[in-house]
matplotlib code that plots the C-alpha trace (Angstrom):
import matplotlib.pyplot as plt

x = [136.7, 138.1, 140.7, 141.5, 142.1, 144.3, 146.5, 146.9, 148.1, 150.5, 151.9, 152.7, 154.0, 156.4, 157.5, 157.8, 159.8, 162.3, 162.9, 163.6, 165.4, 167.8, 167.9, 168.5, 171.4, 172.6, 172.8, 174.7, 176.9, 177.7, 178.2, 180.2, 182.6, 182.8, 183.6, 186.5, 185.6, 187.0, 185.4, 181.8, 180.9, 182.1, 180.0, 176.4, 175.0, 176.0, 173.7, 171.3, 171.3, 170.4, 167.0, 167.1, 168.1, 165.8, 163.2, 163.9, 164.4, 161.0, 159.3, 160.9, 159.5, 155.9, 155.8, 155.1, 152.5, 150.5, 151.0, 149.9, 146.7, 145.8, 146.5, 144.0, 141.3, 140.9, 141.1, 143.9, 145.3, 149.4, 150.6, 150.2, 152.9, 153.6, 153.2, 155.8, 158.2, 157.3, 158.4, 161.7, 162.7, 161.7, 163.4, 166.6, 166.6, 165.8, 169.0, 170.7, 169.8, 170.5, 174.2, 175.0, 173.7, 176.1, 179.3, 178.7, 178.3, 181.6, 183.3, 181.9, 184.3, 187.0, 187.6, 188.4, 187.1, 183.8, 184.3, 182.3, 180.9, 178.9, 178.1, 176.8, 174.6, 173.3, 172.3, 170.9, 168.6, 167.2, 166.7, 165.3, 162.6, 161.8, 161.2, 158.6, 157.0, 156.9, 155.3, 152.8, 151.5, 151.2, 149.6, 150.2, 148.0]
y = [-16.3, -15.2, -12.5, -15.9, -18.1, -15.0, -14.6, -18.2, -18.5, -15.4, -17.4, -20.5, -18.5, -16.7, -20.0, -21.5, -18.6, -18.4, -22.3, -22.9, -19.4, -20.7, -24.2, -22.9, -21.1, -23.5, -25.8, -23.3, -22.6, -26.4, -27.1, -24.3, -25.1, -28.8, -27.9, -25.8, -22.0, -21.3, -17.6, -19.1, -18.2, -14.6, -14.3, -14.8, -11.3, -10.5, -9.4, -12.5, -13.5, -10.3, -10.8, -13.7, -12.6, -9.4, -12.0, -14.0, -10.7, -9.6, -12.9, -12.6, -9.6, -10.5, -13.5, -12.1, -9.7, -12.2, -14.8, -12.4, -12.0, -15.4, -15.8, -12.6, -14.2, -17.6, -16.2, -18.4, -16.8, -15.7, -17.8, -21.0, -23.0, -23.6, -20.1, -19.2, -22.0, -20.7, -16.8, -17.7, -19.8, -16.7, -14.4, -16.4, -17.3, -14.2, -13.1, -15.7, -15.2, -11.3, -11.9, -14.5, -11.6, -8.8, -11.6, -12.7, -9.2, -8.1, -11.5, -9.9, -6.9, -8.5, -12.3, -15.0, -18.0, -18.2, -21.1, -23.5, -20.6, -18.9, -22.6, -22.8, -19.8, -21.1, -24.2, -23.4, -20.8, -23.4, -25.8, -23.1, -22.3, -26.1, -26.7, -23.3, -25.1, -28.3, -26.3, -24.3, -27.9, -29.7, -27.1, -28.9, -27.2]
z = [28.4, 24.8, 27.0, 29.1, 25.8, 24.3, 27.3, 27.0, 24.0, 24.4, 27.4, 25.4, 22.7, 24.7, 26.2, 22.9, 21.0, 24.2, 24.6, 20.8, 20.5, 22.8, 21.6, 18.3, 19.3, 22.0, 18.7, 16.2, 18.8, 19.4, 15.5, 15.0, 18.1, 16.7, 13.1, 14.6, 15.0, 18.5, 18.0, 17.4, 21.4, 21.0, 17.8, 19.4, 19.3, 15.4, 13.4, 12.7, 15.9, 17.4, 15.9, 18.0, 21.2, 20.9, 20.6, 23.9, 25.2, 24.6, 25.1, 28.8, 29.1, 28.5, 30.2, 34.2, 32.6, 30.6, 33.7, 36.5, 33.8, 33.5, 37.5, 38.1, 35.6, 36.9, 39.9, 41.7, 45.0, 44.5, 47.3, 45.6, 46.0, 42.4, 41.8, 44.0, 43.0, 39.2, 40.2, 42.1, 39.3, 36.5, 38.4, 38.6, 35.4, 34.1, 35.5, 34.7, 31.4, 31.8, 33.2, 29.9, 27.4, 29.3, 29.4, 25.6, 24.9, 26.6, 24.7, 21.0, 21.5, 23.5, 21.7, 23.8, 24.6, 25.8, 28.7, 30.2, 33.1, 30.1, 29.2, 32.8, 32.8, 29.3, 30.6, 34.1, 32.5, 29.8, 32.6, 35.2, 32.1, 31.2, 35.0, 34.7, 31.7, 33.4, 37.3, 34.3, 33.2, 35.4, 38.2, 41.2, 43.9]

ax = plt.figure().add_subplot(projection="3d")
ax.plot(x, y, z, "-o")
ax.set_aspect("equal")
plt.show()
C-alpha cells in the first residue's frame, strides 16, 4: 500500500507544482501588463522563469505515468468513464499547453505583442487541468 500512498502523493504534487506554476506566471504576467510593460508576454521563458516552465514541463510529463500506476494498483478498469474524460482532457491540454510554450517562445525572439489567442491557450489549459483535478476528486464511477 506504501507504493499506492507514494504514487499518490507524486500525483498531487505534479498537480500542485503545474496549477500554481502557471498561476504564478498567469499573475506576473497580468501585473507586469498593468504597470505598463507591453513586452512582459514576450518575456515568459527568460531565465527565472525557465525554471518554471521546465518545472510544469516535467510535472506534465510524470503525470500519465504515475496515474496509469495508481489506475493499475487499485485495480480500476481503463474504460471508466472519468478516466476517459480525464485522458481527452490531458491530452488536449497537454497540447494546448505545448503550442503556448512554442508561440511564447517564437514571441521571445521576435517582440510583439503577445494577444489575447496566447491568452486563450493559457487559459483553456489551466481550466482543462482544474476540470482533471476536479474528475480525480471527485471519481465519479
Amino acid at each position: 500500500m506504501e507504493t499506492l500512498t507514494a504514487l499518490k502523493m507524486a500525483h498531487v504534487v505534479a498537480t500542485v507544482v503545474l496549477l500554481t506554476s502557471a498561476l504564478g506566471l498567469g499573475i506576473w504576467v497580468f501585473l507586469a501588463k498593468r504597470k505598463g510593460d507591453a513586452s512582459a508576454g514576450s518575456r515568459t521563458l527568460q531565465r527565472p522563469r525557465l525554471f518554471v516552465w521546465l518545472l510544469m514541463g516535467l510535472a506534465l510529463l510524470s503525470m500519465p505515468f504515475t496515474g496509469w500506476a495508481m489506475v493499475h494498483l487499485v485495480g480500476w478498469p481503463l474504460g471508466q468513464t472519468w478516466i476517459l474524460a480525464s485522458s481527452v482532457l490531458y491530452t488536449v491540454a497537454a497540447l494546448a499547453w505545448l503550442w503556448l510554450l512554442v508561440r511564447l517562445n517564437r514571441l521571445r525572439k521576435a517582440p510583439g505583442g503577445v494577444g489575447k489567442f496566447s491568452f486563450a491557450l493559457a487559459l483553456f489549459s489551466f481550466v482543462c487541468f482544474v476540470a482533471i483535478a476536479g474528475l480525480m476528486g471527485a471519481k465519479p464511477v
